[in-house]
N, C-alpha and C positions, 0 to 999 in steps of 0.2 A: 520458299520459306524454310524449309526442313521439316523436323520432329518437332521445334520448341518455337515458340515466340517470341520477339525480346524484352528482357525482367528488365524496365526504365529504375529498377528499384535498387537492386544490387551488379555491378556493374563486374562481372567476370573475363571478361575478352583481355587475352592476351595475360590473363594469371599464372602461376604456379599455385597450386592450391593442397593443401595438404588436410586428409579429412581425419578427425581422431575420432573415434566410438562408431556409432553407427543409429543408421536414422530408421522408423517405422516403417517412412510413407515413398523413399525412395533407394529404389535399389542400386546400388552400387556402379552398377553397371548399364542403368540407366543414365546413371550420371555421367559419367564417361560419356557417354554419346553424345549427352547435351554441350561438357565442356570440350570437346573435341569438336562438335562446329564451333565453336565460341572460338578457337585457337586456345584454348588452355588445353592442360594438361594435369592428373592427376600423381603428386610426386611422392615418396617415398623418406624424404628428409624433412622434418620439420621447420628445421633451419634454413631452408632453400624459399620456405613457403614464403608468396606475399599475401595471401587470404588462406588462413585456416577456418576450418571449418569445424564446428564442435558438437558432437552427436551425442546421442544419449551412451551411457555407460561407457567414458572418455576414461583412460586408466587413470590414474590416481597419478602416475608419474609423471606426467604430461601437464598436468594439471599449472603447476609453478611453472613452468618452461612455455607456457600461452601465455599464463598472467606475464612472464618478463617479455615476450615477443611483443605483446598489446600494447606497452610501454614505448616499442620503438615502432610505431606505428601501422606494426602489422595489423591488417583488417583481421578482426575474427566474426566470424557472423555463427549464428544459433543455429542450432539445423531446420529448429521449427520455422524462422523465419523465410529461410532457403525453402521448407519444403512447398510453404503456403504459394509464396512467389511463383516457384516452379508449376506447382498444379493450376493455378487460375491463369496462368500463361501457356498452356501446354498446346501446341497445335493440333487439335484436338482429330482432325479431318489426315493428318499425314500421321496421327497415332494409329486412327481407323484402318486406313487403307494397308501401313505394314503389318501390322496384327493380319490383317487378311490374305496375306499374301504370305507369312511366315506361318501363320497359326500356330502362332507362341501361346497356349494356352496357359503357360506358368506366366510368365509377364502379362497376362490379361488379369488372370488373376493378382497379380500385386498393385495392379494399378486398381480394382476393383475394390481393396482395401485401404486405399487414400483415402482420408474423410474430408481432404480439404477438394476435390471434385464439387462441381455443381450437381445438383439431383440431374440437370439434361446431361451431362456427359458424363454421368455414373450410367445411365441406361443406353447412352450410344455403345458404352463399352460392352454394356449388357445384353446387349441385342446377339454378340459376336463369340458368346461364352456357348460353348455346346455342353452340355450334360449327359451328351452320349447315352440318350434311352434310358439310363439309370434313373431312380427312382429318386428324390431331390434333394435326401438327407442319407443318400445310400451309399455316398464316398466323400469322403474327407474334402474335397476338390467344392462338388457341389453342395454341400452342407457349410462350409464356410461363404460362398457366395451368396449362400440364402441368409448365412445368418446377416450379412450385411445391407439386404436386403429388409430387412426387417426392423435393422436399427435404422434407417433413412427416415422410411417410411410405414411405419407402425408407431403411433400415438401411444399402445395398449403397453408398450415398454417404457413408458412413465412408472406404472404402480407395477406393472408384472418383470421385474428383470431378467426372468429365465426365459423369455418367451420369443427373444430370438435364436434358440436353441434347440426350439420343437418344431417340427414342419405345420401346425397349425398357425404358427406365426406366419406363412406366407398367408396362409388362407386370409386371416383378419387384415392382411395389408390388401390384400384384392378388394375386401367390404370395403375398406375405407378408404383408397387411395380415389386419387383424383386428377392423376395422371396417368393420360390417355396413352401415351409411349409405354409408360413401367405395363400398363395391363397388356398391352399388347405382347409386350414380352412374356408375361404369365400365364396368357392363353395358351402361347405354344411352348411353355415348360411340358416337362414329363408330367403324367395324370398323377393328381393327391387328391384324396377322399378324406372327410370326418368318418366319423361312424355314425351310421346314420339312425344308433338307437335311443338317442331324444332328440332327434331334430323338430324341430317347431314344421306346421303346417308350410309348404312351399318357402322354406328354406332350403339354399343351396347346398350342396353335399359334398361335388368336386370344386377343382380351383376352376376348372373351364364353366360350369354354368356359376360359378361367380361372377367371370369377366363378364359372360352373356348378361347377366341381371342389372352388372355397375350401370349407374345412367353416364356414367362418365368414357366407359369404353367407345373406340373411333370408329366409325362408320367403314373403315376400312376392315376393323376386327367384326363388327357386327356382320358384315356381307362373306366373313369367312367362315364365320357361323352357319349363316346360312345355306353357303356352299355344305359343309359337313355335314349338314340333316341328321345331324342327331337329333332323335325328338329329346332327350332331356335334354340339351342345352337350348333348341330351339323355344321348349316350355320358358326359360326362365328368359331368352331375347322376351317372350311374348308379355315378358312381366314386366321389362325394363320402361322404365316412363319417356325414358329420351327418344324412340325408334320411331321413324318418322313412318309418314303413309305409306311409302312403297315398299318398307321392311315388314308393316303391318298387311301388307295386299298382298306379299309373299306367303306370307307366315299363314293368312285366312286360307290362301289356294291350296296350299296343303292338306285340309280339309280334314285335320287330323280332332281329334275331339279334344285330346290333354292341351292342344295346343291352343284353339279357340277357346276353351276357357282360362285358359291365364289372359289371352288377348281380354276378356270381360270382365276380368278380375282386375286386372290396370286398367279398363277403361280406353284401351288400346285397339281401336274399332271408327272407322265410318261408317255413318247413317244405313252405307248400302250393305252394311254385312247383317243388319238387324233380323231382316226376314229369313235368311238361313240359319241363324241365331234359333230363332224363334220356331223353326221346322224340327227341332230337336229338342227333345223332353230334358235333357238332362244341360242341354245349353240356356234353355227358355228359363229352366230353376235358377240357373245362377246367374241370368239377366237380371229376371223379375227382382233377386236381392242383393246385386250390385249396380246397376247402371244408373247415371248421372239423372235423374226426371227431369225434364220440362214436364208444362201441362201437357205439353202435344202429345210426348210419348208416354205420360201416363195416361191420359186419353186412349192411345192403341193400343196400352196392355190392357187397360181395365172393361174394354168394350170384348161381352160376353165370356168372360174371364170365371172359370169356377172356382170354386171353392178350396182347391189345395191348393190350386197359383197364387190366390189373393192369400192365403200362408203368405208363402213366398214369398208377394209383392208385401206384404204389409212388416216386412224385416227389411226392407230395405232404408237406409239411413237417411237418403236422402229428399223422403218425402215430407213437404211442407204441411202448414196447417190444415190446410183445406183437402190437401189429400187426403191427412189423416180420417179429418171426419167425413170423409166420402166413405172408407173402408169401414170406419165405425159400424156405418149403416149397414152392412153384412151382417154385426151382433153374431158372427161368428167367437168363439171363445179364444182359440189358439190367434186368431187373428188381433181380438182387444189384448192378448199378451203383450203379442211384439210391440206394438202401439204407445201402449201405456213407458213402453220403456225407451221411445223416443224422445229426443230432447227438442224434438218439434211439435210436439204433444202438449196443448193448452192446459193453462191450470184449472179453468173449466171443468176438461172431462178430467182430469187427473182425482178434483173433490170429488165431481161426480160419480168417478168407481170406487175411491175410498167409502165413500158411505154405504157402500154395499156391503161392506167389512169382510169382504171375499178373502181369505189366506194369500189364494194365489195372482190376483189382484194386487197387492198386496208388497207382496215379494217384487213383482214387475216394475212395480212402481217403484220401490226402492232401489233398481238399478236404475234410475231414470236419473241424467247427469247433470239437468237443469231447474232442479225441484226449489222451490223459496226454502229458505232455512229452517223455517217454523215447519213445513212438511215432513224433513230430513227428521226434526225432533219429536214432530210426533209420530215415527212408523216406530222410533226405538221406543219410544214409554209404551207402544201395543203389549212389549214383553214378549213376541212371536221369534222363537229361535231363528228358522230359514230368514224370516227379514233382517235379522240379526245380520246373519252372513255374507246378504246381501248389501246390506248397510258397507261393511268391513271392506268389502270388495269396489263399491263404490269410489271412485275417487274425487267426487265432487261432496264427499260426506262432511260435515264439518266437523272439524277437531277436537270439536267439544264430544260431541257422538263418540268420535272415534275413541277418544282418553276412554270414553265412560265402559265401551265395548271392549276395552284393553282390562278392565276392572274384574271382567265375567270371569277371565282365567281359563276361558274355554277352547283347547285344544287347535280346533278348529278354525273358529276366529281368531284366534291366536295367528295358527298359518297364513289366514288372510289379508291380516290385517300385516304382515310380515311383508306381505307381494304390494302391498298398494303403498306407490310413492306420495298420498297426501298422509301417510300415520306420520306421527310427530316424530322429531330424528331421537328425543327422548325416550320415548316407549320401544323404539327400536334398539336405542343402546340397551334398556332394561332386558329384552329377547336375548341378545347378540351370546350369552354366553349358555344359550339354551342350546344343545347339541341337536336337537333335532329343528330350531328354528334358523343356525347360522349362515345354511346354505340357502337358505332362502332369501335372510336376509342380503348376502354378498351379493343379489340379483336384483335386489334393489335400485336402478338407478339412484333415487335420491337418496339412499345412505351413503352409496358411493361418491356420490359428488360432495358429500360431507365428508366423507372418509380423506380425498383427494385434498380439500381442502387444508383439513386438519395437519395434512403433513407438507402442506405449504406447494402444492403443486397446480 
């Protein structure tokens, strides 16, 4: 077959072709290659030519002298159309293979800035690019590769245009991509770290315990993972929701504690890991308030269970009604906390501790995400600041609450009411040009997606 394919579109065998300007997305001398199987040839006289070819920034003089050729039935074709042709026909497997045997790593790079490639043979190319240990934005070479990387597959260069220009933009294409090839590629880039001084709770830091976390990464990347033993990338495999039981039965034998609790934190565990689980104080804490209930295993936690575990267990989300008021029955205090702020939590007991008129009661309750509406209205006419807060934070509050808590002018509610995507996008534009609320606001999901919209994207 050779290097190329053949274009059924534009028919070149056996031409004389004469190129005037010059193209993006093919190099010159690629061409050549192509039109030299084809039997043509690249010529030198305009006048000789039977297919010109017309590229970007064509001299000015030339210009009349194609118009009068066109006239006598010379072919001119556009370079855009030649180049589109050219890349969706390219022999993509005898590109491979000479790249690998030449390690042209400048012609990899030029094919790597094609945009008219498919995303699968922009990452076959990808696979064959070295970075030479260099750091991924630390030479010209590999910082042009990344930035193109970034314009593919990164969404976030919608609203942010510079952001394929910073090496954080590879990190956000690893979150979000969803091709199992590109991450594969990215795990074995050279190591890039955030800064790890506001990272959210078991957010990823480097590009590697990215790839480990995507659900999307290959089982072939995930077991190379594990070969590595790193325990932080190993932590965030254990977080990943995709990794099947025998990546999880690797990950338990390790035996490592950061490690089994991410495994419990995703919920990424067989029945048979429970009782080791449960042999360790600090694994058993974060069973009791993460793991999935049936009755059966709230049955084995809660049989002779004391008093700081049923804490524990009584913050876990997923206990039903009748669980709830099983733990009620403790009338432990910290326990009817978490309880009361369950959205499985009846409205029964819910009156039932309001008329206690408890503060902290109170407050709990006000974070509760399932409350009747008439509830929501009366914790705000108490007039109690913290439930106040608690209201604003809320995001099942209704918007009536919400307007009237934007009214207080209070600081603080202010900020919170800033974070929660149910505040009206109104009262949020009212903030937006408050210097100390704008960075809060930009975090907003839903002003964002208003924002997005408003400029028509």
């Amino acid at each position: 077959m050779g290097y190329y394919a053949f274009m059924e579109n534009i028919q070149l065998e056996n031409q004389n072709i004469f190129f005037a300007g010059r193209g993006d997305k093919i190099d010159k001398s690629e061409l050549e290659k192509y039109l030299i199987q084809k039997g043509s040839v690249l010529i030198n006289s305009i006048n000789e030519a039977t297919i010109i070819i017309q590229g970007k920034f064509t001299p000015i003089h030339l210009e009349d002298t194609i118009y009068d050729l066109s006239k006598k039935q010379v072919q001119i074709i556009q370079i855009e159309k030649l180049e589109e042709e050219f890349s969706s026909n390219l022999d993509i497997d005898s590109i491979l293979m000479a790249i690998k045997i030449s390690k042209d790593n400048e012609r990899l790079i030029k094919l790597l800035n094609n945009n008219f490639f498919s995303d699968d043979n922009f990452v076959k190319l990808l696979k064959l690019y070295d970075f030479k240990s260099d750091d991924i934005y630390d030479s010209d070479d590999n910082r042009d590769v990344c930035t193109k990387i970034v314009e593919r597959f990164c969404s976030l260069i919608e609203t942010n245009h510079n952001i394929q220009y910073a090496p954080i933009g590879v990190y956000y294409t690893a979150l979000e991509t969803t091709n199992p090839n590109l991450l594969d590629v990215i795990y074995n880039m050279p190591e890039y770290s955030i800064s790890a001084k506001n990272a959210q709770e078991d957010q990823p830091i480097s590009l590697k315990e990215v790839v480990a976390l995507n659900p999307n990464t290959s089982k072939t990347t995930q077991n190379q993972i594990l070969r590595n033993s790193k325990v932080n990338e190993l932590k965030f495999l254990a977080l990943n929701e995709s990794i099947n039981l025998m990546i999880q039965q690797k990950l338990f034998e390790k035996n490592i504690e950061e490690i089994s609790l991410s495994l419990i934190k995703a919920n990424n565990y067989d029945d048979s890991f429970i009782d080791r689980f449960l042999n360790n104080q600090n694994l058993k804490k974060e069973f009791l308030k993460k793991a999935n209930l049936t009755q059966e295993l709230f049955d084995k936690l809660y049989k002779d269970i004391d008093d700081i575990n049923t804490i524990y267990l009584s913050s876990n989300l997923s206990l039903d009604e009748e669980m709830i008021n099983k733990l009620f029955e403790r009338n432990i205090d910290n326990v009817n906390i978490n309880l009361l702020k369950n959205a499985n939590c009846s409205k029964e007991k819910i009156e039932e501790f309001l008329k206690l008129q408890d503060k902290i009661y109170n407050i709990s309750i006000a974070h509760n995400a399932k409350l009747p509406s008439q509830l929501y209205l009366y914790l705000f006419s108490l007039d109690d600041y913290d439930v106040n807060l608690s209201l604003a934070q809320n995001i099942s509050t209704p918007k009536e609450v919400l307007k009237n808590l934007s009214t207080l002018n209070d600081k603080y509610i202010n900020e919170t009411l800033c974070a929660n995507i149910s505040t009206p996008i109104n009262i949020l534009l009212q903030y937006q040009y408050d210097g100390g609320l704008k960075n809060i606001i930009s975090n907003n999901e839903s002003f964002r997606e208003f924002t997005r919209k408003m400029v028509g994207m």
